[in-house]
C-alpha positions in Angstrom: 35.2 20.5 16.3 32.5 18.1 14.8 30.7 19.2 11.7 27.2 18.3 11.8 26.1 16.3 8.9 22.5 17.9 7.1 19.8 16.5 7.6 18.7 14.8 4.4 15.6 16.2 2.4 13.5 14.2 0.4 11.3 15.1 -2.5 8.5 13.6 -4.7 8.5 14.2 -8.7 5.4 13.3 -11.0 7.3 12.6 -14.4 5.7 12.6 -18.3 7.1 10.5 -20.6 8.0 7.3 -18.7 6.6 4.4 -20.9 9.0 1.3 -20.2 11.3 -0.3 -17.7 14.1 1.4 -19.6 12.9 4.6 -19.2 12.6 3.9 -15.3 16.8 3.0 -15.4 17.3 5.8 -17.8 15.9 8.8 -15.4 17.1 6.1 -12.0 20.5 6.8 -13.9 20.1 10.7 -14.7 18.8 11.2 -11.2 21.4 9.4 -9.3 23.9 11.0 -11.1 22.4 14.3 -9.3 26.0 15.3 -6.6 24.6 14.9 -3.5 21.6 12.1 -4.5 21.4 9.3 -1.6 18.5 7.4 -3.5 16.6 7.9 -6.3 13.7 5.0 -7.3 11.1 5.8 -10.3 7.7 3.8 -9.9 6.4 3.6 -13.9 2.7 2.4 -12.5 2.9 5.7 -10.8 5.0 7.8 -12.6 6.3 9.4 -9.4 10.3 9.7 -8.5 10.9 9.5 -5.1 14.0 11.0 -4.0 16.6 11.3 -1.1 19.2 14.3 -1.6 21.4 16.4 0.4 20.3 20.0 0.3 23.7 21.8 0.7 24.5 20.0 -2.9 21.7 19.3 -4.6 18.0 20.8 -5.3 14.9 20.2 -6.5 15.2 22.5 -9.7 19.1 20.7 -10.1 17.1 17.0 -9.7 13.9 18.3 -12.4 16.5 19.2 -14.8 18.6 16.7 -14.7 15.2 14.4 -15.7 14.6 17.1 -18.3 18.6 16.1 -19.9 17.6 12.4 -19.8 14.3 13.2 -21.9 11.4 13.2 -19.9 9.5 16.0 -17.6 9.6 16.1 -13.8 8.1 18.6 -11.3 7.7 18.3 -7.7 4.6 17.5 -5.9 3.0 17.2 -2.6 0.7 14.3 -1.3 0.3 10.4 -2.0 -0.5 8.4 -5.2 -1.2 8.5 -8.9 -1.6 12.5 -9.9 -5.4 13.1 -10.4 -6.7 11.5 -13.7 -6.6 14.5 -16.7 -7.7 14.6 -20.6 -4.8 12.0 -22.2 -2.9 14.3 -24.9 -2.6 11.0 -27.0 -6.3 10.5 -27.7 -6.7 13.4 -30.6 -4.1 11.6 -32.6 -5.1 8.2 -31.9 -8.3 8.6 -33.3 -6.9 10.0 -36.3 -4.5 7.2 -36.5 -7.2 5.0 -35.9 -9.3 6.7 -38.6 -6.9 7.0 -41.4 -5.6 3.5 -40.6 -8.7 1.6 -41.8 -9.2 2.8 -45.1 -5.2 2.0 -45.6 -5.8 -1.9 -44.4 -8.4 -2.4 -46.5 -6.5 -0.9 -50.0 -3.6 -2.5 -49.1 -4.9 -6.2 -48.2 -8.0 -6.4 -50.4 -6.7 -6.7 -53.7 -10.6 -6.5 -55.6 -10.1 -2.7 -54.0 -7.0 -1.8 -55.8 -7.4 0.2 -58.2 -5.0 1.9 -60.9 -2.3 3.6 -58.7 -4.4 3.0 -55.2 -0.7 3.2 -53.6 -0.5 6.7 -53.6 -3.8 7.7 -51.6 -2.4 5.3 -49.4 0.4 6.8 -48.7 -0.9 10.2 -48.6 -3.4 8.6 -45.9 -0.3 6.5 -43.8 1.9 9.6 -43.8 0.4 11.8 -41.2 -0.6 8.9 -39.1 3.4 7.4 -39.4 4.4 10.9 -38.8 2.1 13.2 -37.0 0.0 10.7 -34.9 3.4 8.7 -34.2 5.3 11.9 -32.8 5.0 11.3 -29.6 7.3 7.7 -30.0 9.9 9.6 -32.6 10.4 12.7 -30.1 10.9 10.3 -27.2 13.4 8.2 -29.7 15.2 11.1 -30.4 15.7 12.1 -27.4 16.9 9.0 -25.9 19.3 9.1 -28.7 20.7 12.6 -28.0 21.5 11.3 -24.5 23.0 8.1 -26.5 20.4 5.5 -24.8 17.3 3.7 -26.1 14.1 2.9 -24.8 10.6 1.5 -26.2 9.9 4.3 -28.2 13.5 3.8 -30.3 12.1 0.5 -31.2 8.2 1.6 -32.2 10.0 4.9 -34.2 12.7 2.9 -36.0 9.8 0.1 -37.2 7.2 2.7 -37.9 9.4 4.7 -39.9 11.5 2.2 -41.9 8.4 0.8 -42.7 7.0 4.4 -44.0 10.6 5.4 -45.2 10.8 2.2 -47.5 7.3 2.2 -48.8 8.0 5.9 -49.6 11.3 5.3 -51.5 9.5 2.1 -53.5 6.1 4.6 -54.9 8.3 7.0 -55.8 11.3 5.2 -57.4 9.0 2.1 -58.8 6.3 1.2 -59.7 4.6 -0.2 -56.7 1.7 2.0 -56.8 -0.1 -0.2 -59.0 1.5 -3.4 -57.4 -1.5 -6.1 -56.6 -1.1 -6.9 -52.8 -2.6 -9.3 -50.4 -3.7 -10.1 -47.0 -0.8 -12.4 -44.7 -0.5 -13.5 -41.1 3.1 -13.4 -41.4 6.1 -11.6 -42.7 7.2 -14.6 -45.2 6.5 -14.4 -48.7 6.2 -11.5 -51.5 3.2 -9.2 -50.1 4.5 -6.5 -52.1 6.1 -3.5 -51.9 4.6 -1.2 -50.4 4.2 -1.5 -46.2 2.2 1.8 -45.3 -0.1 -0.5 -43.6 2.4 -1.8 -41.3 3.6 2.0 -40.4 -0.2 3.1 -40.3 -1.8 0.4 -37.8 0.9 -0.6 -35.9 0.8 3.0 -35.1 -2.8 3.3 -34.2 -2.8 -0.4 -32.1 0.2 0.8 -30.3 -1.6 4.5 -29.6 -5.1 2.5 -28.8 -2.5 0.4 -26.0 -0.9 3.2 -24.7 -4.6 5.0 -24.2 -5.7 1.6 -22.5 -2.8 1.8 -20.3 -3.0 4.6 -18.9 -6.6 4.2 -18.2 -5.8 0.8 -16.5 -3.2 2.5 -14.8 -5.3 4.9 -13.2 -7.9 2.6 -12.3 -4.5 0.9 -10.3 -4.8 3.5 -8.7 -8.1 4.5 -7.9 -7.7 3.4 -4.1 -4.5 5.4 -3.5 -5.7 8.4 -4.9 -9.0 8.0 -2.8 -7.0 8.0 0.1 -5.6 11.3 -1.1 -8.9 13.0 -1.2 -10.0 12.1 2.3 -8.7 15.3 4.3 -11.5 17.5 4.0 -10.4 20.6 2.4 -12.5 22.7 4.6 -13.3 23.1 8.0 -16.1 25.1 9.9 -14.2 27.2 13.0 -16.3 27.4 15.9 -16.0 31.1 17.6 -17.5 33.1 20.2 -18.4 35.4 17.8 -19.7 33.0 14.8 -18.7 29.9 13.0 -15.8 30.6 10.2 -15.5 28.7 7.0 -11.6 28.1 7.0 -9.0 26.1 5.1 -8.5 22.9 6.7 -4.8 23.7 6.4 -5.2 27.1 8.5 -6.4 25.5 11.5 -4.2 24.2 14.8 -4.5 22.0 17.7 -6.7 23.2 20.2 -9.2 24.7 17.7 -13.0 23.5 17.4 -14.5 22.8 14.4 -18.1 21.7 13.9 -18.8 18.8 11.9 -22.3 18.6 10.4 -23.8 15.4 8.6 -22.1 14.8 5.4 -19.2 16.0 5.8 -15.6 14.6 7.0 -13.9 15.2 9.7 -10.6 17.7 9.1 -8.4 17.1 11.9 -7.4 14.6 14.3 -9.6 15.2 17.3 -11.6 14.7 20.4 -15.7 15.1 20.2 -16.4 17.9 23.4 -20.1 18.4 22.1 -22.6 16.4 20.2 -23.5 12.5 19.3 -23.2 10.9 15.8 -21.9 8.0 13.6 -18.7 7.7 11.9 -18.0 6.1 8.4 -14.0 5.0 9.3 -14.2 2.3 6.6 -11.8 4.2 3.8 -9.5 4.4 7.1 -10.0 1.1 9.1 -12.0 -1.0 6.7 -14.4 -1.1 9.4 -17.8 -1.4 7.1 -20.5 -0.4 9.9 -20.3 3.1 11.1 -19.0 3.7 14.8 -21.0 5.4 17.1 -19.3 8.5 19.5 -20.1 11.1 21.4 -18.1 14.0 24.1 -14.7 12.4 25.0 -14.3 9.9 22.5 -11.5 10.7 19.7 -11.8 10.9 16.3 -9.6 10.8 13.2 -9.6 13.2 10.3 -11.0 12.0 7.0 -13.7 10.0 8.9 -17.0 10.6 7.6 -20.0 12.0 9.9 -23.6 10.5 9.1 -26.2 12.2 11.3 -25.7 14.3 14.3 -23.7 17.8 14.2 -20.4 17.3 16.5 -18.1 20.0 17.6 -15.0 18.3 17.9 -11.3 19.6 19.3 -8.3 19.4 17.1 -5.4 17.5 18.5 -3.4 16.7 15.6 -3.8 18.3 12.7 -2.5 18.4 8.5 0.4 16.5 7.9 0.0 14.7 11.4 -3.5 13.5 11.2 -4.8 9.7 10.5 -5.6 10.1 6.5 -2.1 11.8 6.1 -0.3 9.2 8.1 -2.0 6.6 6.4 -1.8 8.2 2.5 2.1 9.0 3.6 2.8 5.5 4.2 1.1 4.1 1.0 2.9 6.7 -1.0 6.3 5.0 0.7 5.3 2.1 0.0 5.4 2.2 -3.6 9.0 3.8 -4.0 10.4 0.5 -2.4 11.4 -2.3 -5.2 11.1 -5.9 -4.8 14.4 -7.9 -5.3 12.1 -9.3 -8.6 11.4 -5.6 -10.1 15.2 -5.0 -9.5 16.3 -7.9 -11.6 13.3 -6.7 -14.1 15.5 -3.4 -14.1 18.6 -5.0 -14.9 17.6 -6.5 -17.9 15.6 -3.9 -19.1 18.7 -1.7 -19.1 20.3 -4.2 -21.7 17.0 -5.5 -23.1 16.3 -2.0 -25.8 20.0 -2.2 -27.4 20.1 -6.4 -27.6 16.8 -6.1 -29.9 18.1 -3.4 -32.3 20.9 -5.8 -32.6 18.3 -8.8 -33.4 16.5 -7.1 -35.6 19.4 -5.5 -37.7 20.7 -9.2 -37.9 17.4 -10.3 -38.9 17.4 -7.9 -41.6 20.3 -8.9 -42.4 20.3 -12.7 -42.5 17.1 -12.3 -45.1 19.0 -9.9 -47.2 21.8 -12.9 -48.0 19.4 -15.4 -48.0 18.2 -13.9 -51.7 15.2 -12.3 -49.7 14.3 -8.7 -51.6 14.4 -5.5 -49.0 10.6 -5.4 -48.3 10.7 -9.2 -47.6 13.6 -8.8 -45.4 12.1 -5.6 -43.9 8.7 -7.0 -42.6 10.7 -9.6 -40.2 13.3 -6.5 -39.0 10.0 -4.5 -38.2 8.4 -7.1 -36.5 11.3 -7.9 -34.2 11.4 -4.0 -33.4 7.9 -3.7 -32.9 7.3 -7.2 -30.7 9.9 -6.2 -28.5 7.9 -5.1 -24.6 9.9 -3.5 -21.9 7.0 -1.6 -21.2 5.5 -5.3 -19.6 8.4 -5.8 -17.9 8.7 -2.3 -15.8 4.9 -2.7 -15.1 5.2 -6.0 -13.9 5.9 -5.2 -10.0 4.6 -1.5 -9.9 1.6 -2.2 -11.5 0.9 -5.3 -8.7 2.2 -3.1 -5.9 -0.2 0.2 -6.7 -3.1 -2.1 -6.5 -2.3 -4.1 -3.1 -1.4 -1.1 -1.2 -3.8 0.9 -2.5 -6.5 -2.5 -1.5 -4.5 -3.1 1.6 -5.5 0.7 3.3 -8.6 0.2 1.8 -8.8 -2.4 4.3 -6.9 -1.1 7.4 -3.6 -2.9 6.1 -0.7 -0.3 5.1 2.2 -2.4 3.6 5.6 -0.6 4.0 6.9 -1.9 0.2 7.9 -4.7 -1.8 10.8 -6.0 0.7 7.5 -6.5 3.2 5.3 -8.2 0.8 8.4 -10.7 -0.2 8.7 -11.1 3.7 5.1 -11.5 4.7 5.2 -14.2 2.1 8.0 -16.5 3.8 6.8 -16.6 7.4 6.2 -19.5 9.1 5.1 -18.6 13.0 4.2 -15.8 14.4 4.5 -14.2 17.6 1.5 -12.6 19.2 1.6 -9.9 22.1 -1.0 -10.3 24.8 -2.4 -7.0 25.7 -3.5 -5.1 23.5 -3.2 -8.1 21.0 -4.8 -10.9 21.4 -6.6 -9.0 24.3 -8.2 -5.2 23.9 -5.8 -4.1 26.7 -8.5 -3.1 28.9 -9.3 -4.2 31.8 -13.0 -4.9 33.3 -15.3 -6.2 35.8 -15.3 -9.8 36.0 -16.5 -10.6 39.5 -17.7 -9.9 42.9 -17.1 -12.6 45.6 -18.4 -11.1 48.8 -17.5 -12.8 52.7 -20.1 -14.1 54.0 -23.5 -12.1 54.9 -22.4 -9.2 52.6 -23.9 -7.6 50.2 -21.9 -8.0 47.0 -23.6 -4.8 45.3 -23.1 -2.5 48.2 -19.4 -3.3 48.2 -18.8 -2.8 44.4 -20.7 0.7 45.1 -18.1 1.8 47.9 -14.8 -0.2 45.8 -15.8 2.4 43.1 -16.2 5.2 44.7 -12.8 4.6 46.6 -11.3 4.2 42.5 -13.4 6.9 41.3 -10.7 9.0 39.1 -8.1 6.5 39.4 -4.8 5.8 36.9 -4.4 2.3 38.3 -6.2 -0.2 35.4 -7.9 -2.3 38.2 -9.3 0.7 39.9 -10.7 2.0 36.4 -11.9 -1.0 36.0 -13.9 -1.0 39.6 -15.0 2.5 38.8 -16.3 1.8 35.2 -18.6 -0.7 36.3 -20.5 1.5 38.8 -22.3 4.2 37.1 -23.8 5.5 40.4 -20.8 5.6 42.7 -21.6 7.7 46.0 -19.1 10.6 46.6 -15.7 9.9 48.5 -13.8 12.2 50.7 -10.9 11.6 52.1 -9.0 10.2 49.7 -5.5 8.8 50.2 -3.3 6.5 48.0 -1.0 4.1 49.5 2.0 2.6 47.0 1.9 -1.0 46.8 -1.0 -1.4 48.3 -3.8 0.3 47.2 -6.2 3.1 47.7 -8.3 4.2 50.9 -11.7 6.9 51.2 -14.4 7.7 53.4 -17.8 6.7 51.8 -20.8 6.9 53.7 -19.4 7.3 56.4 -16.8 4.2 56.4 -13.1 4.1 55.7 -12.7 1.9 52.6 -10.1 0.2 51.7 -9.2 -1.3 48.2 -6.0 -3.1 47.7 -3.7 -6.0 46.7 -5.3 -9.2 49.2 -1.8 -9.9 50.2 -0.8 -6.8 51.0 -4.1 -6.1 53.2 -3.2 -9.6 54.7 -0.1 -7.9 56.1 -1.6 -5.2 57.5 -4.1 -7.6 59.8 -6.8 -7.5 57.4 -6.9 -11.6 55.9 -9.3 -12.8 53.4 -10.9 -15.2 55.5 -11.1 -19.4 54.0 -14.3 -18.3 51.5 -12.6 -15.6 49.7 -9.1 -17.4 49.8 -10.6 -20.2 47.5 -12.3 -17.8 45.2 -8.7 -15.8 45.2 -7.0 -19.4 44.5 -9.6 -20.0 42.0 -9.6 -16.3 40.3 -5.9 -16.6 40.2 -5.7 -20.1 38.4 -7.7 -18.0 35.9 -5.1 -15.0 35.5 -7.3 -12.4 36.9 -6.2 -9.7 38.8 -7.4 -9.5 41.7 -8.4 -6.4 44.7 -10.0 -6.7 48.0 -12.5 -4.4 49.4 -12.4 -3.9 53.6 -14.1 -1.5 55.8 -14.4 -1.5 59.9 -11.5 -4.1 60.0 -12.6 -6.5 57.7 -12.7 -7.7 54.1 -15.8 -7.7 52.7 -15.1 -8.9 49.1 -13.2 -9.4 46.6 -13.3 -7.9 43.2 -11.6 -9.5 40.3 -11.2 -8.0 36.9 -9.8 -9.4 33.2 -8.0 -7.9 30.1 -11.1 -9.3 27.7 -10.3 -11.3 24.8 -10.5 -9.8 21.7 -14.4 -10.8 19.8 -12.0 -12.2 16.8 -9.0 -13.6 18.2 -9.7 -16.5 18.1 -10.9 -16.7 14.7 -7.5 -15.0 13.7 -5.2 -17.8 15.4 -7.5 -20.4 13.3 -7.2 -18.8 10.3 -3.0 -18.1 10.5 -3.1 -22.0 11.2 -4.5 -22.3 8.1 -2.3 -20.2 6.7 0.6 -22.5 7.8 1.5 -20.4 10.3 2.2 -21.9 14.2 1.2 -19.5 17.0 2.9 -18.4 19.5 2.2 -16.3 23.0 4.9 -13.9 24.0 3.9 -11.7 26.9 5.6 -10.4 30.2 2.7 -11.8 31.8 2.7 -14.8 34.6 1.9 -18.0 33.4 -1.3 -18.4 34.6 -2.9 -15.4 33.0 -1.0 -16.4 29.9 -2.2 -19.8 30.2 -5.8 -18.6 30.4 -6.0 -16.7 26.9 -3.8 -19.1 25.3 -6.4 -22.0 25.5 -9.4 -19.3 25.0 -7.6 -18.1 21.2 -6.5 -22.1 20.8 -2.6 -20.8 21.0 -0.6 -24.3 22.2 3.0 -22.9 22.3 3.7 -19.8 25.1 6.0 -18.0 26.2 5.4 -16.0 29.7 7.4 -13.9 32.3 9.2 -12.1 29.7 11.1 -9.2 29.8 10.6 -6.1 27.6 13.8 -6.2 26.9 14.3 -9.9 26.3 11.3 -10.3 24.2 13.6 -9.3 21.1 16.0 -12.3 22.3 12.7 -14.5 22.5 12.4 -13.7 19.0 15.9 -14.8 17.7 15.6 -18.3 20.1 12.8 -19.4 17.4 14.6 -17.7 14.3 17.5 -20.2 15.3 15.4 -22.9 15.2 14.7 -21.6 11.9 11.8 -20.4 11.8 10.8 -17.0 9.4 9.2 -15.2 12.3 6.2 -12.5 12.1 5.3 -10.7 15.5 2.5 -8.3 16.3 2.3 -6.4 18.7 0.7 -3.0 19.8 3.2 -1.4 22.8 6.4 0.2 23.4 8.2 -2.5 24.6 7.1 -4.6 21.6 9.3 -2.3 18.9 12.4 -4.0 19.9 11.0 -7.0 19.1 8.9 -6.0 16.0 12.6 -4.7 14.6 14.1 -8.2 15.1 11.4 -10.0 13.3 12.0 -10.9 9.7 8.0 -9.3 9.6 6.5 -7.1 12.2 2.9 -6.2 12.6 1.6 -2.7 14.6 -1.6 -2.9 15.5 -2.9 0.9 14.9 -4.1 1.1 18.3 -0.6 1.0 19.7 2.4 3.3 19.9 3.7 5.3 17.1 7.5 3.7 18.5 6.0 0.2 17.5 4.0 1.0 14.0 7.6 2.7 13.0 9.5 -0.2 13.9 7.0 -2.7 11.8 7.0 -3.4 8.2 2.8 -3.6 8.5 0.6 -1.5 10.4 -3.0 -2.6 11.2 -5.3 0.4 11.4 -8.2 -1.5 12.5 -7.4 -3.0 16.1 -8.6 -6.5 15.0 -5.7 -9.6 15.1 -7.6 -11.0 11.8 -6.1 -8.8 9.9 -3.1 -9.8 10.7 -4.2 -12.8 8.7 -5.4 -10.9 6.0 -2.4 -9.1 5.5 -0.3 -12.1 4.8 -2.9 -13.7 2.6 -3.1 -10.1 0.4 0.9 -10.6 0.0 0.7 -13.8 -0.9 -1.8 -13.1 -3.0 0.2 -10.0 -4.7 4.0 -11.8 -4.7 1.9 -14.5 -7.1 0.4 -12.2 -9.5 4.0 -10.7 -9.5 5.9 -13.8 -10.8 2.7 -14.5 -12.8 3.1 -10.8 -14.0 6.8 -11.7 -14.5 7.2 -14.9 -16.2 4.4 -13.1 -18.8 7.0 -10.4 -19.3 9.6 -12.5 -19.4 8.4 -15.6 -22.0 6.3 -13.1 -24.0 9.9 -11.7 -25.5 11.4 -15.0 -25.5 8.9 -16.9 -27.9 7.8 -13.7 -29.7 10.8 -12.2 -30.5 12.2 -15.4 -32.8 8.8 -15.9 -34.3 8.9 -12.3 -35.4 12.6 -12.7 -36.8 11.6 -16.2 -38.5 9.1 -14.5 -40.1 6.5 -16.4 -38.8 4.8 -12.9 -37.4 3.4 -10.0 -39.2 4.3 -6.4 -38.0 0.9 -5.6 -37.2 0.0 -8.5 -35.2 3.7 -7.6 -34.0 2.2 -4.4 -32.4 -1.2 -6.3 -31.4 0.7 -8.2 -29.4 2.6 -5.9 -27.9 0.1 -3.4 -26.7 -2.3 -6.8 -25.2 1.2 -7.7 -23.5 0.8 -4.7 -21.1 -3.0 -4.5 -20.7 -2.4 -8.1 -19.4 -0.5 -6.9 -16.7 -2.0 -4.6 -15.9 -5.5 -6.6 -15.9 -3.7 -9.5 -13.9 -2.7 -6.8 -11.1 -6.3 -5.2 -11.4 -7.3 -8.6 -10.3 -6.1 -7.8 -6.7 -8.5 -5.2 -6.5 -11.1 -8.3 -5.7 -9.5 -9.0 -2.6 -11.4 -9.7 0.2 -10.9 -9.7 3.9 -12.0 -13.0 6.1 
């Protein structure tokens, strides 16, 4: 008998408490720890875990207390992005520390201030800003030591209070309250020896960072959690009896709501009654509204501008556009890039290594004849230099911002892995239909035998294809608005479609097929068939009373911006190429059109995945996009695959991009935004990375005072931060 594996559940916790890279390995580590824990990855721009468990051994409340052992908070939560921005709890205490902090600079480095015992005011001023207003750093330091880890916060407690702790011990043991002392930009040299100072505003620059942060770090977020406030939260029911004001979340496919001006649209739907425009552009990045009216669909979260519409739900809450799209932006951001998983590595030695630099550094002063505030100041700078926080913001911080630009724009970005991806291409594959071309075929000529009327045929062809499936017979029918009433009708497979019309027996069909049933085009319409078909039209002839009387071609149009889009991945570095079960001729046709050299035609659903390896052997990093069923095999294979939203949910699952807008160009622009983002990363990065390695000697030299120690630390993250917010200016060709 074969046990049934269960199927795995997956939850999303907001955390408190996060404030470097080692705290994101720290509750990584408590999490995955968790029996039962598939995968557990903590975004700190975020502050979301994301988490795959198995129920039957694991839980939510198991997973938020687990979080809770390793120091922080954790609670679960529902929806996409940054939680919604609150009061920060760390602004009543920086502004005392802030406050208290001045008076204590200007004591302790003005000496024409210091008056007869002036050290013991400041210290009664430094004390509740070294202990009160830096509680929030020694309660995350002590807990990371009850769990026998360190993180950030060890460092800035440690500094803030063995620089508290040792002016303390020196005004009450000596005589250092009356001790002149005096301004320095470094930690060399007899200052004196008190440090309150160093305690007092390395804890208010740090606070005034942290505060900054955060508000940077929401801004990061800004576009992610818009797209969390598009679902309308309300909908108006439309009943026989009266329209209902409902919860969005109570209503069900089938039900009719009525959308006036002003408001959004709750569900996924189809308009049944009314005109207006809709503002799509926080959904497609489509800037001007798009006009609609009875039968056209519409997708939840789309703003309506003038008319009242009464529109029919067909998909609704978790399964409607603005979820789908906030669902996969939230996703994206729980995936790492092999760069933030390095950044994680080191972070997890980085914390310990530093407490070892700066106890040596203490040290090595000490036997160099140095006396313990001299050989303090360095120890304390080296603590309080020291940035992991940087480093774990590095790739989040860059990530929040494209993905949250990238659906601002109709371009949702699976993760990291994608972004490194998009990056490395070299030649991309583009699907015809419903690519390159809008997939939908229309009228492009009438050729009529001679002596006929080329009007009075199309009139009769439509009627004949009036309600047909067939995409050349919609295409006939769409062009006629007036088509005269048909009776009669009768399909015949492979051939076509027949009806009585005004009192004739039309017949529309494939030419060659009519041609076998005794019904040839004649020499005219046989060059305007050869002609039509050099062009890759499809083709149908219209016959009545035994003979053809014209022939209709029609064309899968060319997208407006195609070929704008193949120009500008050319410039991009990118060679284009055609891939399309299509013959060669009709292949041939919108390849020159879209300025595409290199096709491939005739192919095979099936094979097109094949097609796709041939040109990875020859080396090539291949993106495809495509919009179809049969193009997920192929968008699976690529090393980068591209859904345009218009297509099948089977190939925007199998694609590492998905397009919301229906427009090839952004296939461009989503490879320029990665590129884009994967620089500001390594820029982000080698920040991170050099800041430590130059600051961190400096500060042990001596050569760095503690407070410009914690200057520099807090304008280490803000640069980060302000380098990713940089990718908010992105803009679409």
């Amino acid at each position: 008998m074969t046990v049934e594996s269960p199927t795995p559940a997956h939850v999303d916790l907001a955390l408190e408490g996060l404030h470097c890279a080692a705290c994101v390995g720290r509750t990584e580590q408590a999490l995955a720890a968790v029996p039962g824990v598939a995968r557990a990855t903590v975004n700190l721009a975020t502050e979301r875990a994301a988490v795959d468990f198995d129920p039957d051994r694991a839980s939510v409340p198991l997973l938020v207390r687990a979080v809770a052992e390793a120091g922080y908070g954790a609670e679960p939560v529902a929806g996409a992005g940054p939680r919604p921005a609150g009061r920060d709890p760390l602004v009543p205490r920086m502004i005392v520390a802030v406050a208290l902090s001045l008076p204590v600079v200007l004591l302790s480095m003005l000496p024409p201030l210091q008056f007869p015992g002036w050290g013991w005011p400041v210290g009664a001023l430094a004390t509740p800003v070294a202990l009160w207003c830096a509680w929030p750093f020694h309660r995350a330091a002590w807990a990371a030591l009850r769990h026998r880890t360190a993180s950030m916060d060890t460092l800035i407690s440690l500094g803030v209070l063995a620089a508290w702790a040792s002016s303390t011990a020196a005004l009450v043991l000596t005589d250092a309250a009356s001790m002149p002392m005096h301004l320095s930009l470094t930690a060399r040299g007899e200052t004196g020896a008190l440090t309150y100072e160093v305690a007092a505003v390395v804890t208010a620059l740090l606070l005034v960072g942290r505060v900054l942060e955060l508000r940077a770090r929401r801004r990061a977020g800004d576009a992610v959690r818009a797209l969390g406030e598009l679902s309308a939260p309300d909908a108006v029911l439309v009943r026989p009896a009266g329209d209902l004001v409902v919860p969005a979340a109570a209503l069900a496919v089938g039900d009719r709501i009525r959308v006036r001006p002003g408001e959004r649209v709750a569900v996924d739907g189809r308009v049944v009654a009314g005109a207006s425009s809709l503002d799509q552009a926080l959904l497609t990045g489509e800037s001007a509204p798009v006009d609609v009216g009875p039968g056209d669909e519409v997708p939840g979260g789309a703003l309506n501008t003038t008319g009242t519409l009464v529109v029919e739900a067909l998909r609704v809450g978790a399964d409607s556009a603005a979820a789908r799209i906030a669902r996969l932006v939230e996703q994206a951001q729980t995936e790492k890039a092999s760069a933030q998983r390095l950044a994680d590595r080191v972070a997890g030695v980085f914390v310990p290594i530093v407490l070892v630099i700066a106890a040596a550094t203490c040290g090595v002063w000490l036997a160099a004849g140095a006396t313990w505030s001299e050989a303090l100041a360095p120890a304390v700078a080296v603590l309080v230099v020291a940035c992991p926080c940087a480093l774990g913001l590095a790739v989040p911080a860059a990530l929040l911002v494209a993905t949250g630009r990238g659906a601002q724009l109709g371009i949702l970005l699976r993760g990291a892995p994608s972004l490194e991806r998009a990056e490395r291409v070299d030649a991309v594959v583009l699907d015809k239909t419903g690519t390159v071309t809008e997939g939908r075929m229309e009228l492009a000529a009438v050729h009529p035998a001679p002596g006929e009327d080329p009007d009075v045929a199309l009139r009769l062809a439509a009627a004949v294809e009036r309600g047909s499936e067939h995409p050349v017979g919609r295409a006939i029918a769409a062009a006629v608005e007036d088509a005269p009433a048909a009776s009669g009708f009768a399909a015949r497979p492979g051939v076509g479609a027949e009806a009585d019309v005004e009192g004739r027996r039309v017949v529309v069909g494939r030419p060659e097929r009519l041609a076998a049933e005794g019904l040839p085009l004649g020499p005219e319409l046989e060059a305007a068939a050869a002609h039509e078909a050099a062009e890759g039209r499809a083709l149908a002839a219209v016959a009545w009373d035994g003979r053809v009387r014209a022939l209709v071609s029609t064309a899968d149009r060319i997208r407006p911006t195609s070929a704008a889009a193949v120009t500008a991945l050319r410039a991009l570095g990118l060679e284009p190429v055609l891939l399309t079960g299509d013959g060669a001729a009709a292949a041939g046709v919108v390849a020159r059109a879209v300025g595409i050299e290199r096709v491939i035609a005739d192919v095979l659903p099936e094979d097109k995945a094949a097609e796709v390896a041939r040109l990875q052997a020859e080396g090539h990093a291949v993106a495809v996009v495509g919009d179809g069923l049969n193009d997920a095999p192929a968008l699976a294979r690529a090393d980068l695959g591209v859904a345009m939203g218009s297509g099948a949910d089977a190939a925007q699952a199998a694609a590492d991009v998905t397009l919301v807008r229906a427009d090839l160009i952004a296939a461009a622009d989503a490879v320029r935004l990665a590129r884009r983002t994967m620089a500001t990363i390594r820029g982000n990065l080698a920040w991170a990375f050099g800041y430590n390695v130059v600051l961190i000697p400096l500060a042990a030299l001596g050569f760095l005072n503690p407070i410009l120690s914690g200057l520099a630390m807090a304008a280490s993250s803000l640069f980060v931060l302000g380098n990713s917010l940089r990718l908010r200016r992105f803009r679409p060709l």
